[in-house]
VMD Tcl script that draws the C-alpha trace (Angstrom):
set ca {
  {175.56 33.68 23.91}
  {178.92 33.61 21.57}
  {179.17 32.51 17.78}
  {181.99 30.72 17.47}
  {184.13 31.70 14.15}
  {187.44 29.78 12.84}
  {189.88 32.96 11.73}
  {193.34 33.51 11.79}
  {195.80 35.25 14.43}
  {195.68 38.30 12.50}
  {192.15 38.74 11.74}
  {191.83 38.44 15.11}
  {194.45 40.96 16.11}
  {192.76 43.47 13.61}
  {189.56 42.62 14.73}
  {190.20 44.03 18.30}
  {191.51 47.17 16.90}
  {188.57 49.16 17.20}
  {187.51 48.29 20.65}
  {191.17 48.85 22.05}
  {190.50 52.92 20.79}
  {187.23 52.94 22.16}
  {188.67 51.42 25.77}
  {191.39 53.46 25.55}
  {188.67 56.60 25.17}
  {186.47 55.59 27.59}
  {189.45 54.83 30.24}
  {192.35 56.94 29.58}
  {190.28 59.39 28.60}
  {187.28 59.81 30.17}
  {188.83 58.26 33.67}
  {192.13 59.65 34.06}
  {192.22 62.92 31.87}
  {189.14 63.83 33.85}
  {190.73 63.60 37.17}
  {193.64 65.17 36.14}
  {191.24 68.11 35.04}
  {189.26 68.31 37.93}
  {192.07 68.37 40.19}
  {193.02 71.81 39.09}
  {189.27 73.04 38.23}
  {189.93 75.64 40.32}
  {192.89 77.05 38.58}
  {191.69 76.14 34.92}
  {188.15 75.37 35.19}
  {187.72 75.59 31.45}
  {190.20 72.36 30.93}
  {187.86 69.99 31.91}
  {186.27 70.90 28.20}
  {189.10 68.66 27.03}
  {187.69 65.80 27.77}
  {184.47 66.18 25.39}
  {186.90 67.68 22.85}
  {189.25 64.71 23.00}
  {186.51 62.35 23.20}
  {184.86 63.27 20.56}
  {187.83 63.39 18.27}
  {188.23 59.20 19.11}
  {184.46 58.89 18.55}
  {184.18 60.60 15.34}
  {187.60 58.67 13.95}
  {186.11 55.38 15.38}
  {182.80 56.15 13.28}
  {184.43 57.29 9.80}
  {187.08 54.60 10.20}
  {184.07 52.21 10.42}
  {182.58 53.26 7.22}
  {186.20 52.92 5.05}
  {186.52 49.03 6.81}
  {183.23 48.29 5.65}
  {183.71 49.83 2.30}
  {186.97 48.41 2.29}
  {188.16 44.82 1.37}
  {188.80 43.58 5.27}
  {187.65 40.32 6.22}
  {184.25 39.94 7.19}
  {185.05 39.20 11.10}
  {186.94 42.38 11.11}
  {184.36 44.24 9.59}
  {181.57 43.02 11.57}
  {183.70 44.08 15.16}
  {183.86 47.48 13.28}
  {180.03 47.47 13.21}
  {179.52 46.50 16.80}
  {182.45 49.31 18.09}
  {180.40 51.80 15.63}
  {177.43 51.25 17.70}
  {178.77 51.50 20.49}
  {180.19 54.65 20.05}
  {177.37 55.93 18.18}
  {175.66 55.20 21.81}
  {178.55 56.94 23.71}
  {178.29 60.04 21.85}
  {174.69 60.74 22.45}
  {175.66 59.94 25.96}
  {178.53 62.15 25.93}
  {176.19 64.96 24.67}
  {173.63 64.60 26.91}
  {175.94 64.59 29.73}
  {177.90 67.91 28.17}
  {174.24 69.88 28.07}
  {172.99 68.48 31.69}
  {176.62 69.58 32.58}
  {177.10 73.18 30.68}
  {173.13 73.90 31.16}
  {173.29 73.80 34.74}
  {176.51 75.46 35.06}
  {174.48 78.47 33.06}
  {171.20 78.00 34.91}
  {172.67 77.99 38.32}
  {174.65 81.56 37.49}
  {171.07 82.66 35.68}
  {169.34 82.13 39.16}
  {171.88 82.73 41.39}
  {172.29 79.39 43.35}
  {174.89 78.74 45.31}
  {177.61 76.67 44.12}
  {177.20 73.22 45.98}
  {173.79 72.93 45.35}
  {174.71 73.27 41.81}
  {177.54 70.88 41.81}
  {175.29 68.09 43.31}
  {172.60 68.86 40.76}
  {175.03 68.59 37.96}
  {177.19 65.93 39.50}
  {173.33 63.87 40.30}
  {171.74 64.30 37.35}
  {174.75 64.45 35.15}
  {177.77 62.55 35.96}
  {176.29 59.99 38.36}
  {174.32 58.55 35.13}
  {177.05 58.61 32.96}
  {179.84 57.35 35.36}
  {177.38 54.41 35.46}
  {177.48 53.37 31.94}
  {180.88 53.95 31.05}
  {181.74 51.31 33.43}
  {178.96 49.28 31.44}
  {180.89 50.21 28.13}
  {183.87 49.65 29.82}
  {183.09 45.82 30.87}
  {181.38 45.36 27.28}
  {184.82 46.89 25.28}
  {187.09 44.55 27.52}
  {184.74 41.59 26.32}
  {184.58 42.46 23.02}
  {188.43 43.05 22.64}
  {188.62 38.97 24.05}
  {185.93 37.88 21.34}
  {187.44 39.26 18.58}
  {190.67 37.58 19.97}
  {188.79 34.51 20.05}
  {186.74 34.16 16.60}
  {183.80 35.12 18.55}
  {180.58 37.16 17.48}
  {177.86 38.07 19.40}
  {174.85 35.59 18.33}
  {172.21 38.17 18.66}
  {174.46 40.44 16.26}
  {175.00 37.36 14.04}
  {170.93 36.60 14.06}
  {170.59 39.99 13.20}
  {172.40 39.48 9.55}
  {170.83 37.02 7.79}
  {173.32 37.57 5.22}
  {176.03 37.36 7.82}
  {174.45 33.91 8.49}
  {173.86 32.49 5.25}
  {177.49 33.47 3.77}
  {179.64 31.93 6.77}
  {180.88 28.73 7.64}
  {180.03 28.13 11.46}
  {181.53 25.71 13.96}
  {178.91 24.57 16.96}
  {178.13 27.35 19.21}
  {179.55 27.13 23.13}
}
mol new
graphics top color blue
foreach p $ca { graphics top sphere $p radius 0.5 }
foreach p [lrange $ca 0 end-1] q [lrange $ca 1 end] { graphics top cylinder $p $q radius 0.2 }
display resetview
């Protein structure tokens, strides 16, 4: 399931860099800045946009900081957590924008056709939120695994099969 990788402390420490931001995204952000907003919806209904906003932000830092660490000189561990973070929250972000036009689109739908508001919340909150609620506590459990791997010398082994490159440049110990 793992590649096991001999590296040092602070490879490894560098390593889980990228999936710390992307937990601290997915939880902080989309968990807790989201309740906070919905709390007072009522009052400032529009302040629940700053979760996309915010999120988005991480996500697009998280993708061009991916690019300069491969461009870059960092080791190759490092480098190849950067790549599995990147697609990750290359995967999040369509997510997050399908989720923002399900969520926006039937907010504008329901006022073109003049439903009533609960309907419309359980139609957005159904088709919407339910879905993604779902896999950010997928991404969730993956990020908190990922942050232990990289802690650990550890690569995913279908991500190493995937670079025969990867594979023919490194030195690997026996797989667990």
């Amino acid at each position: 399931m793992h590649q096991q990788f001999t590296i040092s402390p602070e490879e490894g420490r560098r390593a889980k860099w990228p999936h710390e931001i992307f937990l601290i995204n997915l939880i902080f952000n989309h968990i807790f800045v989201f309740c906070a907003t919905i709390a007072v919806f009522g009052t400032f209904p529009w302040l629940t946009a700053l979760v996309p906003l915010i999120s988005f932000s991480i996500i697009g830092y998280l993708l061009v900081r991916a690019r300069q660490v491969a461009a870059g000189d960092e080791s190759w561990f490092v480098k190849a957590h950067w790549q599995i973070a990147a697609g990750r929250n290359r995967l999040f972000m369509l997510l997050l924008s399908v989720t923002c036009v399900v969520a926006f689109g039937g907010l504008w739908l329901s006022k073109l056709l003049g439903w009533a508001k609960v309907p419309t919340i359980a139609l957005i909150a159904g088709v919407g939120l339910l879905p993604f609620m779902v896999v950010l506590l997928v991404l969730v459990v993956l990020g908190n695994e990922s942050v232990f791997m990289a802690r650990d010398g550890k690569l995913p082994k279908r991500f190493v099969e995937k670079d025969p490159d990867l594979q023919a440049r490194l030195s690997r110990t026996e797989p667990e």
